[in-house]
Structure formats: structure tokens, C-alpha cells
C-alpha positions, 0 to 999 in steps of 0.5 A: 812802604812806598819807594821814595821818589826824587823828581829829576829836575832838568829831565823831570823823570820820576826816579826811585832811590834807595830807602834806609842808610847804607852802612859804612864798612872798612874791611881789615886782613887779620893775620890768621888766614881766612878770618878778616875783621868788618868795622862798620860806622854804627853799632849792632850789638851795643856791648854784647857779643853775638857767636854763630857756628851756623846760621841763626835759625833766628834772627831777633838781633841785628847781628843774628840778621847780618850772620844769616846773610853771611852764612848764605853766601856759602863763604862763611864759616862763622861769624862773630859780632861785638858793637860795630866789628864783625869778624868773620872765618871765610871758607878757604878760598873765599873772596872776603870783598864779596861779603862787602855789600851784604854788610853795606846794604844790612839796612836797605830796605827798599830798592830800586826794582823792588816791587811792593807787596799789597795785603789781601783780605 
């Protein structure tokens, strides 16, 4: 994969934006302390329900992507995804604000000073 690049047109500087699509998140308190519900503006799990006490040893499902991302955070104690709302029990004392950009950049796969990796045979 190859980094996008946009041409500055007053200053014609090559610069690097983002690949992939941020996603939309609205962060909502629950009224059980330390859990709090994500609500995102596409779906990771279609109807199904994905449960993680733990980090997913793997990670074939979006949603199993987003809860070890979360987990390694040290913040989270469990993660619960159903189509597009993720609730998650934060570590007492967590900031849930944190976990926001985690969620925000799930399908950015290119970022600025990121550097690509070239096979070698």
C-alpha cells in the first residue's frame, strides 16, 4: 500500500493524508458506574453479539479487533459489541475519553509517518 498524496496547490508541498475512513463515534454514560456505551455510524458485527472477558487471543471479526485494542489500553475490563454500539466496563478510575480515538481510527490503515514495509525475497 502507498500513502495517498494530495498536492497543496498554493504552496505545491506534496502532503500525506490519512488512508481509510474515520469512524463516527458519540460516547454515552450509562447509569451503571464504570460502563459506558460507544455508538458508532457503521455496523461491526451485523446482528451478532461478540463478548470478551479478555483480549481475543484472535482477531477474525471487527469487533474482536476493536476489543484487543481496547484491552490494550490497560482501561478496559470487558468489552461487549452488538452492530454498531460497543459497551465497555472501564477500569475504576478510567477515563472513557481515551478509549475514543481507538474507536475513531479502527479503519485507518495509513497514517501520516507511517513508513511502509517492502517484502524481501
Amino acid at each position: 500500500m502507498h500513502a495517498e498524496r494530495a498536492l497543496c496547490q498554493p504552496c505545491e508541498q506534496l502532503a500525506f493524508v490519512r488512508m481509510g475512513q474515520p469512524v463516527a463515534v458519540t460516547l454515552k454514560r450509562s447509569v451503571e458506574p464504570g460502563r459506558v456505551r460507544f455508538e458508532m455510524n457503521r455496523s461491526l458485527t451485523g446482528q451478532g453479539h461478540e463478548s470478551y472477558d479478555q483480549s481475543p487471543p484472535r482477531t477474525e471479526t471487527f469487533g474482536a479487533v476493536l476489543a484487543q485494542r481496547l484491552f490494550a489500553t490497560g482501561l478496559v475490563r470487558q468489552v461487549h459489541v452488538y452492530s454498531s454500539v460497543v459497551t465497555v466496563d472501564m477500569v475504576p478510575g478510567a477515563n472513557a475519553e481515551s478509549l475514543t480515538p481507538v474507536i475513531v481510527d479502527l479503519y485507518q490503515y495509513w497514517k501520516p509517518g507511517m513508513e511502509p514495509s517492502l517484502p524481501t525475497t
